[in-house]
N, C-alpha and C positions, 0 to 999 in steps of 0.2 A: 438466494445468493448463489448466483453462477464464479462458482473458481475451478482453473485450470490448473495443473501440474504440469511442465515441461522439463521430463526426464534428460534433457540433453543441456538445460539451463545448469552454469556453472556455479549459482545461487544455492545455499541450502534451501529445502523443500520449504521450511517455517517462511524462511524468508523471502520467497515467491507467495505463499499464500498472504503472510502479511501484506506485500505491496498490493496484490489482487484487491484486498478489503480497502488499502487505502485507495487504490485510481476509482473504488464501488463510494468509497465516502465521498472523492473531488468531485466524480460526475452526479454527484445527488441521490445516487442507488439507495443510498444507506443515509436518511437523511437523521439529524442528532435526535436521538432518543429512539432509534430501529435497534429492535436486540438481534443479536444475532447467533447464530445456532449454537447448541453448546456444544462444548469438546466435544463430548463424546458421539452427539452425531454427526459433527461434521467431520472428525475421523473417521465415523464408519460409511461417510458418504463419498468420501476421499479413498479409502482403503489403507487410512495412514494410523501410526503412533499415536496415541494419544498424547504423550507427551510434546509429537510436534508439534501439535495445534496448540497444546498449555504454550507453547515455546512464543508462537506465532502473538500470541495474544495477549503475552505478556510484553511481547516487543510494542504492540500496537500502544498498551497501557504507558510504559513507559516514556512514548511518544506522545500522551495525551490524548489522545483518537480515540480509544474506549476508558469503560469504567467496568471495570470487574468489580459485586458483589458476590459476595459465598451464599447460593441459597437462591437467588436470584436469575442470576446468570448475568452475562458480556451485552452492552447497551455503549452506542456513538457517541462520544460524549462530543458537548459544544467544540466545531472547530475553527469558528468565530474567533473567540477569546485566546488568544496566540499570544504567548509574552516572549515570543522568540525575536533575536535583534535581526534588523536587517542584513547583515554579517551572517549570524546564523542562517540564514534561510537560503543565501548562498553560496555556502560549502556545498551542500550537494549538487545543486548546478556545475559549480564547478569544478568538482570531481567528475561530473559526467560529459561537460565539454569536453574535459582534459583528454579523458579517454578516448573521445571519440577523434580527437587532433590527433592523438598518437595511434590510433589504426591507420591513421593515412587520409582520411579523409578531406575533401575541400571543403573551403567555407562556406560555399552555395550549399554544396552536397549538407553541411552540418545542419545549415538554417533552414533546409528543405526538412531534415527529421525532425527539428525542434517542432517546426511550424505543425506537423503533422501530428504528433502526440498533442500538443496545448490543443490542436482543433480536437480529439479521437476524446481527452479529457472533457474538455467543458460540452459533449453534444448535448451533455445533460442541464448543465449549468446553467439556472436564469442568469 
């Protein structure tokens, strides 16, 4: 499991490694039922908190993306079975349009970074 840190990202640390695992679950990296390292050595392979990773991981559970047992350890869970509304699933799009209309940007210029993350996401994706 390749994740980066970007010390100049205005994101808490948890919350870059989280996304890192999810865009690892879109492109198939991490496909459901991959465990994935535990706290404590992906804090020591990070240089980080342990807690931020507890942090990170429990954001993902919450999100339904993993399944945390005690004992066991953090495994992908199904992300097939979505009972999220359609509505839901675009709030964050459109929190992230929004953003990007309000730096200034054109609508070419926007649809040209959509276009280029959904390709960067699915290179993996049958």
């Amino acid at each position: 499991m390749f994740i980066t840190i970007d010390e100049t990202d205005v994101r808490p640390i948890y919350r870059q490694i989280a996304d890192e695992i999810k865009a690892l679950i879109a492109r198939g990296e991490l496909p459901e039922g991959a465990p994935l390292l535990s706290v404590r050595q992906l804090a020591a392979n990070l240089g980080l908190n342990l807690n931020t990773i507890a942090t990170a991981y429990r954001e993902l559970q919450a999100e339904g993306l993993v399944t945390i047992r005690h004992g066991t350890g953090v495994t992908v869970a199904s992300t097939r079975a979505n009972d999220k509304s359609d509505a839901d699933l675009r709030k964050p799009l459109r929190a992230a349009l929004t953003g990007l209309i309000l730096s200034g940007l054109a609508r070419q210029q926007i649809m040209s970074i959509v276009g280029s993350e959904l390709r960067d996401l699915l290179k993996g994706v049958r």
